[in-house]
N, C-alpha and C positions, 0 to 999 in steps of 0.2 A: 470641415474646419472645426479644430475642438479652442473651447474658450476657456479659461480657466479665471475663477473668482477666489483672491487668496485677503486673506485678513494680516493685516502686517500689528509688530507687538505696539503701536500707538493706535491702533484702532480704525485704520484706513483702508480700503477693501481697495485692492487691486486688480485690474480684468489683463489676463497675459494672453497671446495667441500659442498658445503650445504647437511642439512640433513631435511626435509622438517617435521619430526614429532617429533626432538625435538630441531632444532636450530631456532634463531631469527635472521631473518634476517638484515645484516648490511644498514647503510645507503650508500648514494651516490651509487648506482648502477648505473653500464653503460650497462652492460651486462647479460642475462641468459641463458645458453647453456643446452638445457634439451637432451639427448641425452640416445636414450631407454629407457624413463621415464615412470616412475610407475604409476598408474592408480590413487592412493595418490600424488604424483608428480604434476600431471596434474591438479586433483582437488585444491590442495595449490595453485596453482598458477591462477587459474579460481576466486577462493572465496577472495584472496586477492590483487588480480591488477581488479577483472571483467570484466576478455576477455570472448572472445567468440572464446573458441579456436576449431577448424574446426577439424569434424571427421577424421580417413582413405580415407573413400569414398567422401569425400567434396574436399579433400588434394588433389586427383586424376582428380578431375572433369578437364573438358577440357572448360569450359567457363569462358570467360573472367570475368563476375560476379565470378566465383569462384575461379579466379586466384589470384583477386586483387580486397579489399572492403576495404571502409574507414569509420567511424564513427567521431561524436565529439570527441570523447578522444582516439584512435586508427587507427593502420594501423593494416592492414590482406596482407599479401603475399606466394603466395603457387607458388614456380618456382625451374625449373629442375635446378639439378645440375649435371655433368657429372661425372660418377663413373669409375673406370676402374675395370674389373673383376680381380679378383685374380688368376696371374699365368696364365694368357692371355691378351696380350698386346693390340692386338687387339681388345678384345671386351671391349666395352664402355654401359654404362645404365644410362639411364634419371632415375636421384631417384629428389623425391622432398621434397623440405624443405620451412618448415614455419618459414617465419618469422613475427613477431610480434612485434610494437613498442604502449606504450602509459608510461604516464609522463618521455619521455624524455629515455626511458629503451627500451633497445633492445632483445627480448625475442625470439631465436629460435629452433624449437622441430624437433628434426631428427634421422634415426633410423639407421642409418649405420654412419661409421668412414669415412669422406672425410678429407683429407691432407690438402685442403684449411684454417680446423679452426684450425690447428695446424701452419699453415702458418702464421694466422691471430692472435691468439695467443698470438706468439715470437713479432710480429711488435706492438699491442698493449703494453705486458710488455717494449719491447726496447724503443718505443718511447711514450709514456703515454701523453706529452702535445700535439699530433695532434690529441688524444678521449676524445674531451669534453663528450657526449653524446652519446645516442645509434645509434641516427641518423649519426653519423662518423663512427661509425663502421658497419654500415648498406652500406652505402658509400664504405670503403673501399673493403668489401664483395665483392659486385658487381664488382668493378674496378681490384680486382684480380683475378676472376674467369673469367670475358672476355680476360686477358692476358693471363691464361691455357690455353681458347677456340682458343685463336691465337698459342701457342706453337703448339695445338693438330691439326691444319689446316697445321702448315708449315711444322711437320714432314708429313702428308698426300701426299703434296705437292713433296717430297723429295720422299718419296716411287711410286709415281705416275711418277716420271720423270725415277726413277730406272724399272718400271716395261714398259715405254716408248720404255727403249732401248732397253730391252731385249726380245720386242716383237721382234726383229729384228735382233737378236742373235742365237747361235744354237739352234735350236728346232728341240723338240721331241714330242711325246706323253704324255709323265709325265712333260712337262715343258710347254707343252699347258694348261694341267690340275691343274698345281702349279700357272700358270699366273690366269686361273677363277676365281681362288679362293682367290688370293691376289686381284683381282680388285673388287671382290666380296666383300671382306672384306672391305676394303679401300669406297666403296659407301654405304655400310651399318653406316662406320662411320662417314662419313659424314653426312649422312642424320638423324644420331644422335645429333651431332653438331649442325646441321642447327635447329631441333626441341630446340634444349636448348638457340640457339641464341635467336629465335623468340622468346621462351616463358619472357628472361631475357626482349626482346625490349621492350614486354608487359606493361610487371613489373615498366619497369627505366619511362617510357615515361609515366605511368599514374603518378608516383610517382614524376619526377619533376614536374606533375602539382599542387600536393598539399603543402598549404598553412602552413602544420606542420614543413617544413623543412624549413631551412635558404637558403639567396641566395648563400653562398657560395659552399654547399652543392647542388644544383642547377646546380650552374656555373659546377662543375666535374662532374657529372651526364652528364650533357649536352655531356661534352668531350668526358665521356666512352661510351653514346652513339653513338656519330661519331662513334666513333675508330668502336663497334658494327655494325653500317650500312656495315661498310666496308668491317669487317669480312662476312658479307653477301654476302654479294657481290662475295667475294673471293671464299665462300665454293660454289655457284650458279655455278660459273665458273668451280672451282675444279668438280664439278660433271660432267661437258659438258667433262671436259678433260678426265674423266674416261670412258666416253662414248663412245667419240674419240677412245681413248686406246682398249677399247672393240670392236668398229667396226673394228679397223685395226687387232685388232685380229684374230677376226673372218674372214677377206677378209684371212688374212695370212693361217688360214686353212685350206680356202676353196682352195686356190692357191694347199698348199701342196695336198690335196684330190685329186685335177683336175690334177697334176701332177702323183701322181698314177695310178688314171682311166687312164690318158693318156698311162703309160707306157705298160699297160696292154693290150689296145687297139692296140697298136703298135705290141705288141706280139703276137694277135689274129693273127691280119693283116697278121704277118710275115708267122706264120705256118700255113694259109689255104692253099698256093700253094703244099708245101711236102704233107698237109693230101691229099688233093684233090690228087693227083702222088699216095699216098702209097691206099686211096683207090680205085683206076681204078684199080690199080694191085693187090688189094686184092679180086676182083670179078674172081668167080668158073665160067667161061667159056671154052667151049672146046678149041676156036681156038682163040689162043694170042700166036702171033708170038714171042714175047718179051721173053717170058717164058722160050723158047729153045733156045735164044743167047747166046753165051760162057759166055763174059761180059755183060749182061744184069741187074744183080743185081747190079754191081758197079757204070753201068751207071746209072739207076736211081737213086742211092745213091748219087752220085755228081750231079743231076738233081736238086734234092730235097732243099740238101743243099744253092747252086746256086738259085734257088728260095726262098729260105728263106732269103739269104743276100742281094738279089737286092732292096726288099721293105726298109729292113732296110738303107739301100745305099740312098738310093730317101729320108725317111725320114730327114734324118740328113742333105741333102741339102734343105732341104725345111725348114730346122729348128724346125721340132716339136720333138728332141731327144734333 
């Protein structure tokens, strides 16, 4: 589906559904949203702006040459964007999208639905005199997807201080194995984030250095990339915290473990003096005087006993109970 965003001469931005084999296209464009586009799609728009639009396998590549190229009459930007899977909150995926600017027109190809261009959208149609050009709306792009990437940090944050306390809360076995796996979660997503920061930092920072865009457009760039460093900064941290969180975990296991083996060991401890009584007196010898005492079974039964409580006695003053 290609979308087209045209600026009409009273100042009002128009969104058209073009149709690439038999509409003409309108002037004043700011915008082209190709979105699952047709192999005809792709060509109309190669043979009549002459991009040089980047394959699948190009769109994916991990170098910085294949991230971000400029030409005389174009930009090329191939950068992640954070998807949320459907019907799990938790899982996040770097999908990427190209973006494409030359005369002044903003052209980008992506093959999934993100909420961001529906974001982007509403704020174009509502406010039409802050998008001269594609280059604002290329501006704006960026500047709201790093506020998602802060939304998607602070709730992190929030679940990381929840999952803090509860290392420290009742536990069990299924709440040891429900914590792994939220912290588990929780540095996966991070370290999704962090991949999408990096790849945007790539993006902004070659990009205010080119000469096709205006200073103003510069000057904000500039900003969202602070605000950017920062967010770095933040998720670098958030990952040490989750780490923290893991090791205390883990020492917390190991505590309960070592408390078991202790109790166990304690138990050993208690009943070797009765075994050791019950087996002297279970040896087949002729002459054991004990054998033939009236109360001899009792006695040794309260023998037994009485040596089983005394270790336990000792223990618990010594405080390993």
């Amino acid at each position: 589906m290609l979308c087209v965003y045209t600026k009409a001469e009273n100042g009002l931005v128009q969104k058209l559904n073009f149709n690439a084999e038999d509409s003409i296209l309108p002037t004043n464009i700011l915008w082209m949203d190709l979105l699952h586009p047709t192999t005809h799609e792709m060509n109309y728009i190669i043979q009549k702006y002459h991009l040089d639009i980047p394959t699948q396998e190009e769109r994916e590549e991990i170098e910085l040459s294949s991230r971000y190229w400029e030409d005389n009459t174009s930009i090329t930007i191939n950068t992640h964007f954070l998807m949320r899977v459907t019907g799990n909150e938790l899982t996040l995926v770097n999908e990427t999208i190209t973006f494409m600017t030359t005369q002044n027109i903003l052209f980008t190809i992506r093959f999934n639905d993100f909420k961001i261009f529906d974001e982007i959208q509403h704020r174009i149609l509502a406010s039409p005199k802050n998008f001269e050009d594609g280059y604002d709306i290329l501006d704006k792009m960026f500047e709201v997807r790093v506020e998602k990437d802060a939304d998607i940090l602070e709730w992190i944050d929030k679940e990381a201080r929840k999952l803090r306390i509860n290392v420290f809360g009742e536990r069990n076995e299924y709440t040891y194995d429900t914590m792994l796996k939220g912290i588990s979660s929780l540095q996966e997503l991070n370290m999704r984030v962090r991949d999408s920061l990096f790849d945007k930092r790539r993006a902004m920072t070659s990009l205010i250095k080119s000469d096709k865009i205006d200073s103003d457009i510069k000057r904000n760039l500039t900003i969202v990339l602070k605000d950017l460093n920062s967010l770095v900064e933040f998720n670098v941290a958030q990952l040490n915290v989750l780490d923290n969180i893991q090791t205390i975990l883990a020492s917390q296991i190991n505590i309960e473990q070592n408390k078991t083996i202790k109790l166990f060991t304690v138990a050993t401890v208690a009943m070797m003096p009765p075994t050791l009584i019950g087996t002297i007196y279970g040896m087949n010898f002729d002459v054991m005087p004990e054998l033939k005492w009236e109360w001899g079974y009792p006695i040794v039964i309260i023998i037994m006993l009485v040596s089983t409580i005394i270790p336990v006695v000792i223990f618990k003053k010594k405080g390993w109970l």
